[in-house]
Each structure stands twice: as C-alpha cells, then as structure tokens.
KETI-782761 format. One record per atom (N, C-alpha, C, O, CB): residue number from 1; residue in three letters; x, z, y. Coordinates in steps of 0.1 Angstrom, whole numbers. Atoms other than C-alpha are relative to their C-alpha. Glycine has a CB too. Example, Ala and Ser with C-alpha at 12.3 -4.5 7.8 and 13.67 -1.06 7.14 Angstrom:
BEGIN
[timi 1,'ALA',[9,0,-12]]
[timi 1,'ALA',[123,78,-45]]
[timi 1,'ALA',[9,0,12]]
[timi 1,'ALA',[19,7,12]]
[timi 1,'ALA',[-10,12,0]]
[timi 2,'SER',[-9,0,-11]]
[timi 2,'SER',[137,71,-11]]
[timi 2,'SER',[-8,8,11]]
[timi 2,'SER',[-3,9,22]]
[timi 2,'SER',[4,-14,5]]
//
This chain:
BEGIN
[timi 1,'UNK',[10,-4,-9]]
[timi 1,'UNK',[257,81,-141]]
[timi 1,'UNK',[-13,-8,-2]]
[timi 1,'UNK',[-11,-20,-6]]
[timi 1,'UNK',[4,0,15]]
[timi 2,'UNK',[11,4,5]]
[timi 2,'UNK',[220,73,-147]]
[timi 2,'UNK',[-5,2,13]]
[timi 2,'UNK',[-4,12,20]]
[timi 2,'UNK',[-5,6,-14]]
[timi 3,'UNK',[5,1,-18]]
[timi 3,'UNK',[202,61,-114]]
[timi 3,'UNK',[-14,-3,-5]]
[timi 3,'UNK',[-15,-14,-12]]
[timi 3,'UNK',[9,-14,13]]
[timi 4,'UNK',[11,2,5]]
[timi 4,'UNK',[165,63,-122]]
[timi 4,'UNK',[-11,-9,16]]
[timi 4,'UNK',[-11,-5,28]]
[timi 4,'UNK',[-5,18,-8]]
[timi 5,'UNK',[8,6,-10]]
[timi 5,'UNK',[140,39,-101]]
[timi 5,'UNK',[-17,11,3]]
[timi 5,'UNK',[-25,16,-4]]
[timi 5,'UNK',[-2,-18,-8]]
[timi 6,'UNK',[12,-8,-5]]
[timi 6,'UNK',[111,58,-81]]
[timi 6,'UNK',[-8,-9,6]]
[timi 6,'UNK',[-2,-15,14]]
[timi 6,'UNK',[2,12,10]]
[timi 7,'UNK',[14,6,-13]]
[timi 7,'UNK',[82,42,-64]]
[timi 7,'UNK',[-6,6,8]]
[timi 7,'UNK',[-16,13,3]]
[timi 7,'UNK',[-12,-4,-4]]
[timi 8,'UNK',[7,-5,-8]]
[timi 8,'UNK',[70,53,-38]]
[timi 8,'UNK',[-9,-3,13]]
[timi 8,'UNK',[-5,-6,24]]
[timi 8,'UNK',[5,5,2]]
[timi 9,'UNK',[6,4,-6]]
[timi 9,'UNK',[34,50,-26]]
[timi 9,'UNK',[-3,12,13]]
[timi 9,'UNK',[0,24,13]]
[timi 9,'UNK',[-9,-5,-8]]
[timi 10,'UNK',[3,-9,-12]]
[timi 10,'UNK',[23,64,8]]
[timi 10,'UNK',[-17,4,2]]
[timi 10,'UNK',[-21,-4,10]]
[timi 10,'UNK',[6,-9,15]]
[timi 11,'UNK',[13,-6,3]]
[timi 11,'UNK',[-12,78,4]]
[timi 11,'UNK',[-7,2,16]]
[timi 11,'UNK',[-2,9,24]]
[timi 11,'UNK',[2,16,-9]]
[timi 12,'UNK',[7,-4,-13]]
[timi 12,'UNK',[-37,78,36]]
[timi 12,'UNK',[-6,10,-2]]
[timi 12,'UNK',[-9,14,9]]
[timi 12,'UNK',[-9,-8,6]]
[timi 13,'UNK',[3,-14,-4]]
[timi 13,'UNK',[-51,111,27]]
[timi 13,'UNK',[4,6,-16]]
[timi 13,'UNK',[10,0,-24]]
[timi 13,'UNK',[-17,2,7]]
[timi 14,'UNK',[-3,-5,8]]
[timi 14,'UNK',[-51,140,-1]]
[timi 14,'UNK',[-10,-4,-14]]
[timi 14,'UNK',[-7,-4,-26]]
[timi 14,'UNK',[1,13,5]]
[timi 15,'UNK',[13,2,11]]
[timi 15,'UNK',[-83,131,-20]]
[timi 15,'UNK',[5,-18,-6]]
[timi 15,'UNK',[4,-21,-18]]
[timi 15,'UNK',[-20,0,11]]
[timi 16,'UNK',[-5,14,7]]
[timi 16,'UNK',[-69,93,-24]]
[timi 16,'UNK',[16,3,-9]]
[timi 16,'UNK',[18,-1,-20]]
[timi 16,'UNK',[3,-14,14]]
[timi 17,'UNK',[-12,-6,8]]
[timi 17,'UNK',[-33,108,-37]]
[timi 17,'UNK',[-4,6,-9]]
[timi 17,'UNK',[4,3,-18]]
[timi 17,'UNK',[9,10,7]]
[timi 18,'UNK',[3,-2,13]]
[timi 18,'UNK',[-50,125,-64]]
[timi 18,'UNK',[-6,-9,-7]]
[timi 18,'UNK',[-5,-7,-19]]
[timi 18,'UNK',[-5,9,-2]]
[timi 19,'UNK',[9,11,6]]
[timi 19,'UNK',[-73,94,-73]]
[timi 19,'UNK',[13,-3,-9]]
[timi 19,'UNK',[14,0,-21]]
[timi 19,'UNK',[-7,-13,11]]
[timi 20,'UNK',[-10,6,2]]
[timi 20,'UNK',[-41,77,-77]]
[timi 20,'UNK',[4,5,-12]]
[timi 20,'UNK',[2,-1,-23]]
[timi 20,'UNK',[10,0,10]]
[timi 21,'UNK',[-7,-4,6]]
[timi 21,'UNK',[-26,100,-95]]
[timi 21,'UNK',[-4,2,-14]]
[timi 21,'UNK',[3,1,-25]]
[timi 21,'UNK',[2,9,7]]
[timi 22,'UNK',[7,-1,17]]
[timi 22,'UNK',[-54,108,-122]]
[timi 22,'UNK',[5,-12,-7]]
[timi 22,'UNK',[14,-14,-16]]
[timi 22,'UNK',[-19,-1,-2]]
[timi 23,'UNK',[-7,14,8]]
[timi 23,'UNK',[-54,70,-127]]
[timi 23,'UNK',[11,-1,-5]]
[timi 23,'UNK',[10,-5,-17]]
[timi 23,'UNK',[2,-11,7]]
[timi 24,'UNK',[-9,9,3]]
[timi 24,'UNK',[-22,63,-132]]
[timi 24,'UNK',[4,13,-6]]
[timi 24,'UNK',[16,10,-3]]
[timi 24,'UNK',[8,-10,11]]
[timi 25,'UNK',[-9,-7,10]]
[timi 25,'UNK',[-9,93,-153]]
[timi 25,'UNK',[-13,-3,-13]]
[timi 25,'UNK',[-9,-6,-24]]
[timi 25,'UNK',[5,21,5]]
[timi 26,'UNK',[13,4,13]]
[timi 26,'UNK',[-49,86,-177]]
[timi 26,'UNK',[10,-13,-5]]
[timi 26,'UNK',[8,-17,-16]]
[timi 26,'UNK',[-22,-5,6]]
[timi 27,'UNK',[-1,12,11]]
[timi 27,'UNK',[-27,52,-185]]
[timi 27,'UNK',[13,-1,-1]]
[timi 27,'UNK',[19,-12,-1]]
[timi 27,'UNK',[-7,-16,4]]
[timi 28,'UNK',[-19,-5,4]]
[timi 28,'UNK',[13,69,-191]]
[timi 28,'UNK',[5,-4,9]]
[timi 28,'UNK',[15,-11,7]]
[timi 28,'UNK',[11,-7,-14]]
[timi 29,'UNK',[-13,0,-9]]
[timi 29,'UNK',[27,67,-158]]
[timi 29,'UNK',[5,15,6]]
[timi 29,'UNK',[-3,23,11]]
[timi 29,'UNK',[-3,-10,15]]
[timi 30,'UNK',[-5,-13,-5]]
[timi 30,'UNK',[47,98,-150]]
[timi 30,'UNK',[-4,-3,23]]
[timi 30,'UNK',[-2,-11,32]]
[timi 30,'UNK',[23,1,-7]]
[timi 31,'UNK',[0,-1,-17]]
[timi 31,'UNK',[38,105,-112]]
[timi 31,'UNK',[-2,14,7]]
[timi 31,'UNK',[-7,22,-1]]
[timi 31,'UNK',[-13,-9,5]]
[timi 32,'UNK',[-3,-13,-2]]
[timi 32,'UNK',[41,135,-93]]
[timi 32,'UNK',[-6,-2,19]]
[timi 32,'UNK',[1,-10,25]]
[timi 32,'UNK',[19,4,-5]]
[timi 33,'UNK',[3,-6,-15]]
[timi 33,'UNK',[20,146,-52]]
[timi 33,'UNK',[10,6,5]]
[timi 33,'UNK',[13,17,0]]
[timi 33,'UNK',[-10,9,1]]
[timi 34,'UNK',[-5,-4,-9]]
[timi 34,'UNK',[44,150,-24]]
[timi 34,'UNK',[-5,4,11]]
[timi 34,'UNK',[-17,-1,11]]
[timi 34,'UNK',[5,-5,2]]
[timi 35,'UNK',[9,3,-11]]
[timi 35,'UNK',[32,159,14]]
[timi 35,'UNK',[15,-3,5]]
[timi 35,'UNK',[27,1,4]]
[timi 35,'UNK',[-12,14,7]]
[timi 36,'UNK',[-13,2,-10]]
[timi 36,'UNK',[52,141,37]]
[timi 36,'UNK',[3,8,10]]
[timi 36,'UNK',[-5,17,14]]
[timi 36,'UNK',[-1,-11,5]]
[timi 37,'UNK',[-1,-6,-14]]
[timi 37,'UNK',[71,153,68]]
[timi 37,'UNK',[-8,-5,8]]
[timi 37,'UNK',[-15,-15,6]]
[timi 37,'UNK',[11,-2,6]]
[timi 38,'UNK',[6,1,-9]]
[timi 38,'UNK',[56,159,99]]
[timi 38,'UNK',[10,-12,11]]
[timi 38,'UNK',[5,-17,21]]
[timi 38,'UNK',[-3,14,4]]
[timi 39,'UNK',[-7,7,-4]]
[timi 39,'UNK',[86,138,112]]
[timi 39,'UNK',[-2,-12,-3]]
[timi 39,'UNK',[1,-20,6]]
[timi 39,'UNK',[8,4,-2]]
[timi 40,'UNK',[2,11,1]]
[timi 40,'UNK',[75,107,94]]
[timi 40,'UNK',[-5,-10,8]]
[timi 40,'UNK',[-12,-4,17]]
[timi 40,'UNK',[-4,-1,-6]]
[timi 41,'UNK',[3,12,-9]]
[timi 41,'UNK',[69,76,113]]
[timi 41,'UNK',[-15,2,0]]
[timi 41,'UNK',[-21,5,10]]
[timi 41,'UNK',[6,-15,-6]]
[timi 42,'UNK',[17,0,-1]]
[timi 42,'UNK',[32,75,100]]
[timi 42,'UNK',[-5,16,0]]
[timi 42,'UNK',[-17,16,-4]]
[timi 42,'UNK',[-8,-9,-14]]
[timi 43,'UNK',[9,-9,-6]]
[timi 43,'UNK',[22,109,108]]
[timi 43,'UNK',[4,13,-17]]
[timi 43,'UNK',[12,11,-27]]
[timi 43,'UNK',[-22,-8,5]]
[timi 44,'UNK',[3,-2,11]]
[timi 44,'UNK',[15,136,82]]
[timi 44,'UNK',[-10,-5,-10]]
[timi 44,'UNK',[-21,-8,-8]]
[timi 44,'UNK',[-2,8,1]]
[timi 45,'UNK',[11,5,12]]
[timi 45,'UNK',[2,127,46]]
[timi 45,'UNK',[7,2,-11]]
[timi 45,'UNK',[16,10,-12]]
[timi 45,'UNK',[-5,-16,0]]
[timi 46,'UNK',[-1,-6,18]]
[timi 46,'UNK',[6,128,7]]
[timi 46,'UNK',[8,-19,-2]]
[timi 46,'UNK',[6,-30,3]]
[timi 46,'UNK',[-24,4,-12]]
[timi 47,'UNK',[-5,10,6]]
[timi 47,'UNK',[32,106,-11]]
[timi 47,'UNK',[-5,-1,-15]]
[timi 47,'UNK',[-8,9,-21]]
[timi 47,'UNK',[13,0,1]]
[timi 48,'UNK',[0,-1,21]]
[timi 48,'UNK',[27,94,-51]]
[timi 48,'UNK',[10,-5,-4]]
[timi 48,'UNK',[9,-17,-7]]
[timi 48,'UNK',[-12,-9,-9]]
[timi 49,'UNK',[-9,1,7]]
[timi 49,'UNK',[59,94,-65]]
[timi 49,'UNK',[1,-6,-16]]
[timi 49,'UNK',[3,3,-24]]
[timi 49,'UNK',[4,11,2]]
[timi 50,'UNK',[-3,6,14]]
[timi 50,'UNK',[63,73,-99]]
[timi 50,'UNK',[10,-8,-4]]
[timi 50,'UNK',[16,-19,0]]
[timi 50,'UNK',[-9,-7,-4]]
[timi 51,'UNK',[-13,4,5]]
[timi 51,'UNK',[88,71,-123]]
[timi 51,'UNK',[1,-13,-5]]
[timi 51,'UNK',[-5,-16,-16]]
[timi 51,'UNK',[5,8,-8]]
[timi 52,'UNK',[-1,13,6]]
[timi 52,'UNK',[97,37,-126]]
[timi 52,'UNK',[-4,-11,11]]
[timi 52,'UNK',[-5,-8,23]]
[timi 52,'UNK',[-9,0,-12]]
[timi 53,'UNK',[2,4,-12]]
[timi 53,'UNK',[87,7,-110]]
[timi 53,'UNK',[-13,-8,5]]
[timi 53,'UNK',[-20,-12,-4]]
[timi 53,'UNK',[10,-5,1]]
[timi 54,'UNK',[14,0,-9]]
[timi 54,'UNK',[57,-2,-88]]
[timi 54,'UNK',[-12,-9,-7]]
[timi 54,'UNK',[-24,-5,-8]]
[timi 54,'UNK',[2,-8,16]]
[timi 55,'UNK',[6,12,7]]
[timi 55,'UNK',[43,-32,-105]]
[timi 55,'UNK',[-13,-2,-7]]
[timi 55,'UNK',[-22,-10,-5]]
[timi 55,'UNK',[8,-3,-10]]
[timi 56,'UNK',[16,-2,10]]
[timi 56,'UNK',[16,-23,-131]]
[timi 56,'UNK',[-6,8,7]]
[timi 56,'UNK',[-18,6,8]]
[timi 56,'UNK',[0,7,-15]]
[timi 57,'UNK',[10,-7,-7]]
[timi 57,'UNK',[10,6,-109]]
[timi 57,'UNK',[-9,-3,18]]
[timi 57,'UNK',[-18,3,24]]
[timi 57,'UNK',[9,12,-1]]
[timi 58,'UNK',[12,3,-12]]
[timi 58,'UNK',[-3,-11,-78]]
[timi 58,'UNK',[-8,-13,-6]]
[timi 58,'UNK',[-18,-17,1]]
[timi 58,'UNK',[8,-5,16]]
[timi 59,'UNK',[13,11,6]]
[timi 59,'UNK',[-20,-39,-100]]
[timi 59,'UNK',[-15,9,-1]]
[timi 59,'UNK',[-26,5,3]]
[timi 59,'UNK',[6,-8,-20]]
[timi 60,'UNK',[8,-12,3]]
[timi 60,'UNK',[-39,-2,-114]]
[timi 60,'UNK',[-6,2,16]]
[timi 60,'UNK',[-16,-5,19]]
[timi 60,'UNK',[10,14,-8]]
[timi 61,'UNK',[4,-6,-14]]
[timi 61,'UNK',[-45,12,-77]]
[timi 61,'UNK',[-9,-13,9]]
[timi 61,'UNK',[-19,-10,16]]
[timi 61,'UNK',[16,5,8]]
[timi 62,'UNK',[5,11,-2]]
[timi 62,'UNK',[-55,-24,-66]]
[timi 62,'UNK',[-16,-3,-2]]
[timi 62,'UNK',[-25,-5,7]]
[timi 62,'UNK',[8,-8,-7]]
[timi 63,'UNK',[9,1,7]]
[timi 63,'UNK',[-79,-27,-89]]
[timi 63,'UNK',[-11,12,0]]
[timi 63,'UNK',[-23,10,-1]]
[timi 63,'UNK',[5,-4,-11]]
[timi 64,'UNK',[12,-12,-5]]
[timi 64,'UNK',[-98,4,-83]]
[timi 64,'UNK',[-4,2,13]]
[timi 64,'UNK',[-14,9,17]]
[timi 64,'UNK',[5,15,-3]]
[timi 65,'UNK',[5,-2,-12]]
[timi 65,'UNK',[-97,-1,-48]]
[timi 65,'UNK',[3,15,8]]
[timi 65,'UNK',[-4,22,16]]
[timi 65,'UNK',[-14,-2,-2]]
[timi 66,'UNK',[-6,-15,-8]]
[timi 66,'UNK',[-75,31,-36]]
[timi 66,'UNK',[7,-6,5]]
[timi 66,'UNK',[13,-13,-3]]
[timi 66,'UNK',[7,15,-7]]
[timi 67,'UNK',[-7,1,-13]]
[timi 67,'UNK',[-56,24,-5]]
[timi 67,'UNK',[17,6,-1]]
[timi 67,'UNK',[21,16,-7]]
[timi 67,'UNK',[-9,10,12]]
[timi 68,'UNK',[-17,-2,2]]
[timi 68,'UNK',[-18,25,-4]]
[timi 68,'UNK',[9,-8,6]]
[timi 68,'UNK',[7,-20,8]]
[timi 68,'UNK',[3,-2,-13]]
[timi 69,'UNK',[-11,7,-8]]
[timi 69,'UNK',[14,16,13]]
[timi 69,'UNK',[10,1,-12]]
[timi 69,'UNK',[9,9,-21]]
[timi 69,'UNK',[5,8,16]]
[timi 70,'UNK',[-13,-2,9]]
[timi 70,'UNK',[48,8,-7]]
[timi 70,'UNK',[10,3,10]]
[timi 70,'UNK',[10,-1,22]]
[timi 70,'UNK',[5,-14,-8]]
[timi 71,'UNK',[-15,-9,-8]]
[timi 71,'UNK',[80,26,6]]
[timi 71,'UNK',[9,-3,-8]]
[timi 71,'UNK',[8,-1,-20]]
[timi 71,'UNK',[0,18,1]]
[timi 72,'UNK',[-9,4,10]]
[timi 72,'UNK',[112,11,-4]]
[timi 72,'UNK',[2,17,-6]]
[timi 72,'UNK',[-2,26,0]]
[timi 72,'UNK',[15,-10,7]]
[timi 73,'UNK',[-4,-12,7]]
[timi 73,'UNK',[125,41,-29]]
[timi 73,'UNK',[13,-2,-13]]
[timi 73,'UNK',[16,-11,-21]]
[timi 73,'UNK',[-14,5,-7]]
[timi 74,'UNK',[-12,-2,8]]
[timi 74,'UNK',[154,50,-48]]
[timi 74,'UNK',[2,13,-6]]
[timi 74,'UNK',[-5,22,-3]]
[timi 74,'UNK',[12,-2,6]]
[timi 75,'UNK',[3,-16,0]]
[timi 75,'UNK',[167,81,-63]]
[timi 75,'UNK',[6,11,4]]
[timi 75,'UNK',[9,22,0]]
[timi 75,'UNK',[0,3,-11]]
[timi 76,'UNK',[-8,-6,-8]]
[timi 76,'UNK',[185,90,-35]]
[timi 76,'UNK',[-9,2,15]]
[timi 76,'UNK',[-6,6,26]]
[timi 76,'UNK',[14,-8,0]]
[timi 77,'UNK',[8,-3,-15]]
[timi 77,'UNK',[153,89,-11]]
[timi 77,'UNK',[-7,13,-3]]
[timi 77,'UNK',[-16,15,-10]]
[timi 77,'UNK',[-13,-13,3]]
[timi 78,'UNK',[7,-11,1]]
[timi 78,'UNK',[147,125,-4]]
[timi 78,'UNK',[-5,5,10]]
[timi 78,'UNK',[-8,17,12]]
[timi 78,'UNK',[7,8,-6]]
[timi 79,'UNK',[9,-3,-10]]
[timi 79,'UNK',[131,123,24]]
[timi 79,'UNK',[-14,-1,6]]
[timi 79,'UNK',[-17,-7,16]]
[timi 79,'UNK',[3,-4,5]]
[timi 80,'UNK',[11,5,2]]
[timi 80,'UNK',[96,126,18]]
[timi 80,'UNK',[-6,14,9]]
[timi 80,'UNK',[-19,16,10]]
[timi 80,'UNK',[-4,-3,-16]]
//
C-alpha cells in the first residue's frame, strides 16, 4: 500500500486559493481547490490541497505574501 502525503492549506477566501494555486503549480507543485464544509470549525472557505509536503510550498506562499493556515493532512483526511 502506497500512502501519499497531502498538505493542506486553509485559504481565507476564493481569490487567495487561486493565487496560491497559480503560484505553486507555475513552479511543479501538483495542487488541486477544495471548498470546505459548512461544518468546519472556521466557517466556510477554500482549501489548497498539495501533493506532497508543505515545506517549499509555504516558503513560496510566504514569500508572496498570500495568507494561509496549515491543517495537519494525510491521505485519509477526507474531510474537507
């Protein structure tokens, strides 16, 4: 069995979830827009899902100055 690592950032709105997203797929990170539940703790909003793990990609997001939370993640968190 092959257990692949996800990252997952929590996005404060839709227009910063695609920022993210351009960025970081323009420099080879696979990443993919979720909307979260309305059940979540922090309300509704947009997740950025990337395959792999967080590291380079919040150094990237950091550095441009787009807003973001980390969510522990696995590839058994399907509760987005």
């Amino acid at each position: 069995m092959i257990l692949l690592k996800i990252c997952i950032l929590d996005m404060p709105s839709y227009t910063y979830a695609v920022k993210a997203q351009r960025l970081l797929r323009a420099r080879g990170y696979p990443c993919r827009i979720r909307r979260r539940e309305k059940t979540s703790s922090k309300g509704c909003g947009f997740t950025v899902l990337i395959n792999g793990s967080c590291d380079g990609a919040e150094r990237l997001l950091t550095g441009y100055a787009v807003p973001y939370s980390v969510r522990g993640g696995g590839a058994d968190d399907d509760k987005l």
